[in-house]
PDB file as gemmi writes it, atoms N, CA and C in Angstrom:
CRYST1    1.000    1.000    1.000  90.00  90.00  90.00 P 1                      
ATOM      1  N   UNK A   1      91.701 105.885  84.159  1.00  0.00           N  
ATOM      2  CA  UNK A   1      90.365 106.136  83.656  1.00  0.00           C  
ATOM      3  C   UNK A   1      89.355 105.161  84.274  1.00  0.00           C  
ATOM      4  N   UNK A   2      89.710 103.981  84.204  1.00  0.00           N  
ATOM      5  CA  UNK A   2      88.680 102.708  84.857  1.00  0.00           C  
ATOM      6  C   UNK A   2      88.561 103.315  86.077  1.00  0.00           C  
ATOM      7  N   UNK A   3      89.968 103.422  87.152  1.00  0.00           N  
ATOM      8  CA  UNK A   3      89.800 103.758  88.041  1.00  0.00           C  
ATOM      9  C   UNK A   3      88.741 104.675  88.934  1.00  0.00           C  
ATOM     10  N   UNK A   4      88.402 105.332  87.974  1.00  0.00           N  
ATOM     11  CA  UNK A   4      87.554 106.696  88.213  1.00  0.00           C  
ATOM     12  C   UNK A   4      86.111 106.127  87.944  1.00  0.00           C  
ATOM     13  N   UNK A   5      85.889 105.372  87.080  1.00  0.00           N  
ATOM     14  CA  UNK A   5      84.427 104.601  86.653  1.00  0.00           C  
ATOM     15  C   UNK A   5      84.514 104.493  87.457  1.00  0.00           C  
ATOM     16  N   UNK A   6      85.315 103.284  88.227  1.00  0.00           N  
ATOM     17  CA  UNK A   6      84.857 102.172  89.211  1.00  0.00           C  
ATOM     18  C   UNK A   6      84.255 102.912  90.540  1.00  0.00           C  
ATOM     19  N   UNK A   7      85.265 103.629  90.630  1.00  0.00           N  
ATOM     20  CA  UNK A   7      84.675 104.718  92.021  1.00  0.00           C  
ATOM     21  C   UNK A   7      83.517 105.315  91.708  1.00  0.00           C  
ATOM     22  N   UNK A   8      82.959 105.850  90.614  1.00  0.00           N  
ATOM     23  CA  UNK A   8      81.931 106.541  90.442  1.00  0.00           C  
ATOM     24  C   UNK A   8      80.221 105.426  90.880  1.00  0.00           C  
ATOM     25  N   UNK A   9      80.973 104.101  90.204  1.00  0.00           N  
ATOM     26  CA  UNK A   9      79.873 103.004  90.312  1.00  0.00           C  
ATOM     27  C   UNK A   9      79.871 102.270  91.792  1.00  0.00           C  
ATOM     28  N   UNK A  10      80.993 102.920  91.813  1.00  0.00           N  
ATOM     29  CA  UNK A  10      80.551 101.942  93.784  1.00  0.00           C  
ATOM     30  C   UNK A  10      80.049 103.433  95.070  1.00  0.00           C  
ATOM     31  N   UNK A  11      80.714 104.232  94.247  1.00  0.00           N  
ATOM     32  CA  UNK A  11      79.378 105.771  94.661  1.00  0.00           C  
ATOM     33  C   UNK A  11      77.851 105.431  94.887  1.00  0.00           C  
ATOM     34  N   UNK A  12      77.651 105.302  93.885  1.00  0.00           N  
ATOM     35  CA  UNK A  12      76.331 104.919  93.200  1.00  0.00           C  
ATOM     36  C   UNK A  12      75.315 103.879  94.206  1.00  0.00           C  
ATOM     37  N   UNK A  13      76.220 103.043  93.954  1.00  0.00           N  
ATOM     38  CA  UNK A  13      75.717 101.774  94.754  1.00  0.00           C  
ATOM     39  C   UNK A  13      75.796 102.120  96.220  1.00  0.00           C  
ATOM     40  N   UNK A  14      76.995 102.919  96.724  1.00  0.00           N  
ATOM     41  CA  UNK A  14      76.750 102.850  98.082  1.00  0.00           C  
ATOM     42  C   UNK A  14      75.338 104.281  98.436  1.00  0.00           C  
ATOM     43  N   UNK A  15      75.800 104.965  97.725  1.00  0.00           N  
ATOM     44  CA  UNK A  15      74.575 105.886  98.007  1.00  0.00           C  
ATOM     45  C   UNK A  15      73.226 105.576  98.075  1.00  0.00           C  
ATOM     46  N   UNK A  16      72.771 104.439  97.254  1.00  0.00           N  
ATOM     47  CA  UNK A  16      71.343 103.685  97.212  1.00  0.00           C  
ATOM     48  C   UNK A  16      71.255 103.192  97.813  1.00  0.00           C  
ATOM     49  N   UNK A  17      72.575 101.831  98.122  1.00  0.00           N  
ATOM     50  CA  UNK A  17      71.965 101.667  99.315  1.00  0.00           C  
ATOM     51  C   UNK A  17      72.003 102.032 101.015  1.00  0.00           C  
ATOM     52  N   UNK A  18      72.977 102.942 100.929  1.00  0.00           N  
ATOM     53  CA  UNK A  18      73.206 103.949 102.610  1.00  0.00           C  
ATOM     54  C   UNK A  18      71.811 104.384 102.355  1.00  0.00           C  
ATOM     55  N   UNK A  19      70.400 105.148 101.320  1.00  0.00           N  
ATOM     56  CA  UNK A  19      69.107 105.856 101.517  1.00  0.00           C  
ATOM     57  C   UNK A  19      68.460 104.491 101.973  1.00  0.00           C  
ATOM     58  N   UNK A  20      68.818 103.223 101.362  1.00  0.00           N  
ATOM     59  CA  UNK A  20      67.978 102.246 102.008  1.00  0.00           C  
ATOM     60  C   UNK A  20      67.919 101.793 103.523  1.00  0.00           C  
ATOM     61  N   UNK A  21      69.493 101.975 104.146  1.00  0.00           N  
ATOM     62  CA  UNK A  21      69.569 101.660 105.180  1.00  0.00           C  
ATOM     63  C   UNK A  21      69.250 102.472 106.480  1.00  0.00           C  
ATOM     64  N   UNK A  22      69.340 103.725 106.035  1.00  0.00           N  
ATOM     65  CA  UNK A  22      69.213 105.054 106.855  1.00  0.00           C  
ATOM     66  C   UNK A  22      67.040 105.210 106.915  1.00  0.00           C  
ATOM     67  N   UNK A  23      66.889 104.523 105.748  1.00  0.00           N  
ATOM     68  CA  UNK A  23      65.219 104.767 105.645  1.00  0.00           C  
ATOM     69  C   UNK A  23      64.790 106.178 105.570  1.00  0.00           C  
ATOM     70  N   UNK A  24      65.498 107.260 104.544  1.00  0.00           N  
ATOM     71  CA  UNK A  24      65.374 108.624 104.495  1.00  0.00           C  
ATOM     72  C   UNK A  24      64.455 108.442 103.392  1.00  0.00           C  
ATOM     73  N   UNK A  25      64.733 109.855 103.099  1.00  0.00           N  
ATOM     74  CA  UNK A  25      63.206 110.310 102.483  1.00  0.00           C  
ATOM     75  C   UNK A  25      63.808 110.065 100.474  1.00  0.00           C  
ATOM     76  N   UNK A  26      65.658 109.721 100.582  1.00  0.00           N  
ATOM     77  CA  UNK A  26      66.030 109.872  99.839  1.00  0.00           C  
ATOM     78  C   UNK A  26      66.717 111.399  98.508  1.00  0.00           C  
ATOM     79  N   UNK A  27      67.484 111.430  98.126  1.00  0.00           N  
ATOM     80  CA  UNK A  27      68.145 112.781  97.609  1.00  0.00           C  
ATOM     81  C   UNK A  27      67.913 112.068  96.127  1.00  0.00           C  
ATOM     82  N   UNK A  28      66.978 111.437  95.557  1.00  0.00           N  
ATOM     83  CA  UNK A  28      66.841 111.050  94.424  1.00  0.00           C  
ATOM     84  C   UNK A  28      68.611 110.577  93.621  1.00  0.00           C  
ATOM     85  N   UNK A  29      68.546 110.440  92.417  1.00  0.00           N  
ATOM     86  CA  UNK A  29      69.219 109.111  91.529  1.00  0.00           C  
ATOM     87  C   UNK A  29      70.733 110.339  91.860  1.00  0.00           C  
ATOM     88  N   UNK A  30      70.607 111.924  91.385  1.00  0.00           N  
ATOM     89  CA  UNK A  30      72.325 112.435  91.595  1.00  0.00           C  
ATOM     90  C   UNK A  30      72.402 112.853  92.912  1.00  0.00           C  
ATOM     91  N   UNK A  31      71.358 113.063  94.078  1.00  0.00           N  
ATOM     92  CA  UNK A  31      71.425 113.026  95.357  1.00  0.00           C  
ATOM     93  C   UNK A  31      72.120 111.930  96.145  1.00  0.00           C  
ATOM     94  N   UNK A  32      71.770 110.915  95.939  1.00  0.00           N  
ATOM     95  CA  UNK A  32      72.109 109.177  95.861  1.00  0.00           C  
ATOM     96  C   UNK A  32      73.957 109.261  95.467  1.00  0.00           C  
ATOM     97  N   UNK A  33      74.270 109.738  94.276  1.00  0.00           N  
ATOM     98  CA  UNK A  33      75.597 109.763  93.709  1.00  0.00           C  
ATOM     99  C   UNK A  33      76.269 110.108  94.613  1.00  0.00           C  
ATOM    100  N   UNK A  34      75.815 111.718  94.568  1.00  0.00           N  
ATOM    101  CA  UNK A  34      76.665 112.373  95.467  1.00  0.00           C  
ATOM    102  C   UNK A  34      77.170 111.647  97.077  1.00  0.00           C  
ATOM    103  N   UNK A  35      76.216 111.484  97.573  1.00  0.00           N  
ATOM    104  CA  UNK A  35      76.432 111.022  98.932  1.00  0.00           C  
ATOM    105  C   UNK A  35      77.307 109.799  99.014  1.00  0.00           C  
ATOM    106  N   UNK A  36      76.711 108.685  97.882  1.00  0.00           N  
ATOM    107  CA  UNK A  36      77.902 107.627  97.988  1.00  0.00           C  
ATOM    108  C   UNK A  36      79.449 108.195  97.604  1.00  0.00           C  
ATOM    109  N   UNK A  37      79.593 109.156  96.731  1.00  0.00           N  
ATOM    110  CA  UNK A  37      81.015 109.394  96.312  1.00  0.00           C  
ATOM    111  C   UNK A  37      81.687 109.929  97.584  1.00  0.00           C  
ATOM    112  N   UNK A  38      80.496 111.272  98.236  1.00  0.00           N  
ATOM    113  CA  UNK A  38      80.803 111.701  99.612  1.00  0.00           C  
ATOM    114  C   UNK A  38      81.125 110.668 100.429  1.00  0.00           C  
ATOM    115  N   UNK A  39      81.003 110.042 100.528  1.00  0.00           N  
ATOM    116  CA  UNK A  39      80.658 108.620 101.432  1.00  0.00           C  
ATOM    117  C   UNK A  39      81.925 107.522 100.850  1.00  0.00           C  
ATOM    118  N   UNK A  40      82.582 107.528 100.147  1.00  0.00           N  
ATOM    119  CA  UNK A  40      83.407 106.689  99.797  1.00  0.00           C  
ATOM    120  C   UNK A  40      84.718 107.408 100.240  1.00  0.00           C  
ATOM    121  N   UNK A  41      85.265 108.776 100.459  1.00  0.00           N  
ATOM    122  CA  UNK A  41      85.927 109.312 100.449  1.00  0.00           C  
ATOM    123  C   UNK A  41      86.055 109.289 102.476  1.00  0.00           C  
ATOM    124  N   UNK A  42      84.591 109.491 103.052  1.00  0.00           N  
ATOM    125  CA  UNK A  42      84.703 109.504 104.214  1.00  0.00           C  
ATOM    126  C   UNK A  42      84.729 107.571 105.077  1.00  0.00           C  
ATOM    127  N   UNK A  43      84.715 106.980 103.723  1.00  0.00           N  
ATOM    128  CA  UNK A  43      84.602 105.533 104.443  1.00  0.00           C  
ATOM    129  C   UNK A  43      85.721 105.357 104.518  1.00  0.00           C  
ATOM    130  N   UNK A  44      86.778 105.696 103.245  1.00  0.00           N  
ATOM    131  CA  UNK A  44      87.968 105.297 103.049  1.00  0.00           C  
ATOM    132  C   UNK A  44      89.182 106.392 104.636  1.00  0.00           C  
ATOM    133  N   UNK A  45      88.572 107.401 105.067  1.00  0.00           N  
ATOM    134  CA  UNK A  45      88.977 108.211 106.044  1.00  0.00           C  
ATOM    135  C   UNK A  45      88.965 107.319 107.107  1.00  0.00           C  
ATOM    136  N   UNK A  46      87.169 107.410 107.968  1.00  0.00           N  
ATOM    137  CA  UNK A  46      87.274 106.495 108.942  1.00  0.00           C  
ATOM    138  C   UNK A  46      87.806 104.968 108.882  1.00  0.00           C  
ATOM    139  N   UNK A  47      87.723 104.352 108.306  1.00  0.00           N  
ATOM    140  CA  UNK A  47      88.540 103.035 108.194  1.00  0.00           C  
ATOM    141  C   UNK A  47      90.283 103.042 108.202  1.00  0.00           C  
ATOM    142  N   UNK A  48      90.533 104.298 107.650  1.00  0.00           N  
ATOM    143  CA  UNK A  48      91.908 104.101 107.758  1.00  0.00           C  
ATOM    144  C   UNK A  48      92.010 104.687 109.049  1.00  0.00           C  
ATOM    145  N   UNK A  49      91.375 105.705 109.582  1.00  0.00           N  
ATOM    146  CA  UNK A  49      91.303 106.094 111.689  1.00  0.00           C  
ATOM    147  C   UNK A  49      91.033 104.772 112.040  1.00  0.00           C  
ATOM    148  N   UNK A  50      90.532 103.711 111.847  1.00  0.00           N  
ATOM    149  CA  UNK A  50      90.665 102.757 113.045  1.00  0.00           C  
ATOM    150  C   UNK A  50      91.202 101.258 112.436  1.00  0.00           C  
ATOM    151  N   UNK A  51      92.475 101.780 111.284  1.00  0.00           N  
ATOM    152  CA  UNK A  51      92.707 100.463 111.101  1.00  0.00           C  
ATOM    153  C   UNK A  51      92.691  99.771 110.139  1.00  0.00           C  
ATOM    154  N   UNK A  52      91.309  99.969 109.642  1.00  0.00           N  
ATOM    155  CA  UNK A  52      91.048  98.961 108.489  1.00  0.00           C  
ATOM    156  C   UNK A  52      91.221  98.976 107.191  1.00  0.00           C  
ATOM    157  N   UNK A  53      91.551  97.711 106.279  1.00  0.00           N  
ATOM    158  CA  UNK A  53      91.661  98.832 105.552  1.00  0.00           C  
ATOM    159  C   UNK A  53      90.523  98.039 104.305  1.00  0.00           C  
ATOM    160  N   UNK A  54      90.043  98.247 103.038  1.00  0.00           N  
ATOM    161  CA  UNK A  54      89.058  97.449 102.591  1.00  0.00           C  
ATOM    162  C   UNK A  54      89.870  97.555 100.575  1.00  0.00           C  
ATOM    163  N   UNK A  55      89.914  96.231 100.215  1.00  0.00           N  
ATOM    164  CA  UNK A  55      90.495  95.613  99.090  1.00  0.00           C  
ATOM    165  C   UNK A  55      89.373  95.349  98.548  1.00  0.00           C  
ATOM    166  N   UNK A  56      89.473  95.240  96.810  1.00  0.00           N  
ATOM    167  CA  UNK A  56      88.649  94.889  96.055  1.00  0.00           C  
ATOM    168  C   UNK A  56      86.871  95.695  96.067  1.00  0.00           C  
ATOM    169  N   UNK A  57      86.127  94.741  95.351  1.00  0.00           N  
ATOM    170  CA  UNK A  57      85.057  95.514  94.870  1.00  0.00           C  
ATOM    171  C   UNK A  57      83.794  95.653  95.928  1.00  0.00           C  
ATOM    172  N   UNK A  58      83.964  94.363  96.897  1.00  0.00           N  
ATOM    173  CA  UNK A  58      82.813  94.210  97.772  1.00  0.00           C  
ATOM    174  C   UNK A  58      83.723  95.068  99.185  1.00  0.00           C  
ATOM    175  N   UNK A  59      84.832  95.248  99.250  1.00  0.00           N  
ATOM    176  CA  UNK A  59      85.325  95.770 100.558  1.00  0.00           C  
ATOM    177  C   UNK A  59      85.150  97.108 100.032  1.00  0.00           C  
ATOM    178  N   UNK A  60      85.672  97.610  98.902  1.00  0.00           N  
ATOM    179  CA  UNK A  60      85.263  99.499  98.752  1.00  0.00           C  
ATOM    180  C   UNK A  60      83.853  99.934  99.069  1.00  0.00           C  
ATOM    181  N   UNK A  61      83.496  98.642  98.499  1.00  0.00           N  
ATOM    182  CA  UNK A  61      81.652  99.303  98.446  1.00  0.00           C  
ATOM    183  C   UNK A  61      81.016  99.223 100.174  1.00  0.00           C  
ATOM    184  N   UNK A  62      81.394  98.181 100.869  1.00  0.00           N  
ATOM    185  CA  UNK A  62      81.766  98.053 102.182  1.00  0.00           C  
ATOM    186  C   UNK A  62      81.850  99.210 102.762  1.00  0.00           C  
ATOM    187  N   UNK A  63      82.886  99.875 102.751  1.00  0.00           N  
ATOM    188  CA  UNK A  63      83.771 101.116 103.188  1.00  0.00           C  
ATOM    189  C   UNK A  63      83.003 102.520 102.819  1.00  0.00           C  
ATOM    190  N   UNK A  64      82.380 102.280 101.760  1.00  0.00           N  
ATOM    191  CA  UNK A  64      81.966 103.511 100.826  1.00  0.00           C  
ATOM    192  C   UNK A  64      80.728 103.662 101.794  1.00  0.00           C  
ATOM    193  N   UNK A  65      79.624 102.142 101.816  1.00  0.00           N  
ATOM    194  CA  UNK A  65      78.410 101.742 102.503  1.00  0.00           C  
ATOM    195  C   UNK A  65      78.597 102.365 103.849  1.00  0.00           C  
ATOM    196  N   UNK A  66      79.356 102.390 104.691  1.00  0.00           N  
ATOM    197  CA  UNK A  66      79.426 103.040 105.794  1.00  0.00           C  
ATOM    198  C   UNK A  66      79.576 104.441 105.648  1.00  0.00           C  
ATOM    199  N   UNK A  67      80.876 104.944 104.876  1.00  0.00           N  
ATOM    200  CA  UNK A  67      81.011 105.987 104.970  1.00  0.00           C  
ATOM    201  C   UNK A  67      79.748 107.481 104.922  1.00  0.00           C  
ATOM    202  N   UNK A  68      78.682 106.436 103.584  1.00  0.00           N  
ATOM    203  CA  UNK A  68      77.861 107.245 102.743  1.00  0.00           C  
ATOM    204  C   UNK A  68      76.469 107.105 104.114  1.00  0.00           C  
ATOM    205  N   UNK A  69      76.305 105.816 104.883  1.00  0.00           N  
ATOM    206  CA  UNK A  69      75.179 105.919 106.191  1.00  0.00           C  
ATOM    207  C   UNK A  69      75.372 107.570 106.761  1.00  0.00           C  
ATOM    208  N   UNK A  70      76.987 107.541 107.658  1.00  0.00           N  
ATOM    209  CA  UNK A  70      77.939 108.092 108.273  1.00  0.00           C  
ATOM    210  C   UNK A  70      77.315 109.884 108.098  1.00  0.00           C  
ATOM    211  N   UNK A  71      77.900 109.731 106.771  1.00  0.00           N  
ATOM    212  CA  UNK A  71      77.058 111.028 106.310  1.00  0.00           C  
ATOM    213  C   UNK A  71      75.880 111.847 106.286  1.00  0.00           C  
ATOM    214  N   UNK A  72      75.249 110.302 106.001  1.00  0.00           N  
ATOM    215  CA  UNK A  72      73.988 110.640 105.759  1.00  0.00           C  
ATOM    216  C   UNK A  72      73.405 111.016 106.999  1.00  0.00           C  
ATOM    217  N   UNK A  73      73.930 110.415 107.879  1.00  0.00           N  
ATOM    218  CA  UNK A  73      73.239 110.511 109.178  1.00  0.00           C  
ATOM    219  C   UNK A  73      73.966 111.886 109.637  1.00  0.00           C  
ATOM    220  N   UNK A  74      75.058 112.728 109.260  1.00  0.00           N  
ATOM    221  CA  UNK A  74      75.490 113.911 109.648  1.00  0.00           C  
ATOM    222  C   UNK A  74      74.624 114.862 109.049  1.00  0.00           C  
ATOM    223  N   UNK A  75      74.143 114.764 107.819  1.00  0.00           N  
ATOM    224  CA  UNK A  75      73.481 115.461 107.118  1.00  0.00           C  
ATOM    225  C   UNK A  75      71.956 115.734 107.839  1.00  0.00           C  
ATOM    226  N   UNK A  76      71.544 114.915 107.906  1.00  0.00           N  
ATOM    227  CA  UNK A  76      70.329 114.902 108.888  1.00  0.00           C  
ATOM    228  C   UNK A  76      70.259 115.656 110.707  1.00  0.00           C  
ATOM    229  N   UNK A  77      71.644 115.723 111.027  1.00  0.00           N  
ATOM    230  CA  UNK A  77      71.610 115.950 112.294  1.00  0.00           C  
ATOM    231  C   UNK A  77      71.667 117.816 111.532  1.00  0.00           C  
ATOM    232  N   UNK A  78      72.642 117.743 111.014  1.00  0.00           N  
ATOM    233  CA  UNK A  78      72.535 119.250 111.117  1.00  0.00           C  
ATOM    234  C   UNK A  78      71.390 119.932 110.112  1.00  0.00           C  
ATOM    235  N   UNK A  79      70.731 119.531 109.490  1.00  0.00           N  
ATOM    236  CA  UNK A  79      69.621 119.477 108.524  1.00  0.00           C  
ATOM    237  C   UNK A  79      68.553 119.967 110.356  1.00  0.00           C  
ATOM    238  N   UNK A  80      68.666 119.221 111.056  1.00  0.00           N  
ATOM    239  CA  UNK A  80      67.939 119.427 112.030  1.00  0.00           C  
ATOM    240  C   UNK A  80      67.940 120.354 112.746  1.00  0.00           C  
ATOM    241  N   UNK A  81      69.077 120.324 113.422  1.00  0.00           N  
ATOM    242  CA  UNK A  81      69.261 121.236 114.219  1.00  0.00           C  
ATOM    243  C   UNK A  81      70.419 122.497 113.613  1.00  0.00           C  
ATOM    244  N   UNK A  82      70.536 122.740 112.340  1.00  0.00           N  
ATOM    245  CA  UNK A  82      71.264 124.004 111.847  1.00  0.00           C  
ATOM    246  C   UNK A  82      70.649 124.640 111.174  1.00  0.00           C  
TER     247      UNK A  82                                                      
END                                                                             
């Protein structure tokens, strides 16, 4: 059960701040969710493709933080050009 919080809250966090880092226009507070949860699932993917792997609360959110940019920045390409 925690387990599932915890992921939901480092969602959260990475999604706010992947809109901060990307400088988008933002998907508002469950736009934000989504993408970090999206984004935690694809951080935890690419990191394990090259290796890495990320422990505890600041390495998930780490992992999640990339994953949820990652996205974001896929989302935008085909937002563009699809």
């Amino acid at each position: 059960m925690f387990g599932w919080l915890w992921f939901l809250i480092i969602g959260i966090a990475a999604g706010w701040l992947a809109g901060h880092i990307t400088r988008g226009e933002g998907y508002g507070l469950l736009g934000n969710m989504v993408v970090g949860v999206i984004g935690a699932f694809v951080g935890g993917l690419l990191f394990g493709l090259v290796g890495l792997s990320a422990h505890g609360f600041i390495g998930s959110l780490i992992a999640a933080t990339v994953g949820a940019v990652v996205f974001l920045f896929l989302l935008r390409y085909l937002k563009r050009f699809g």
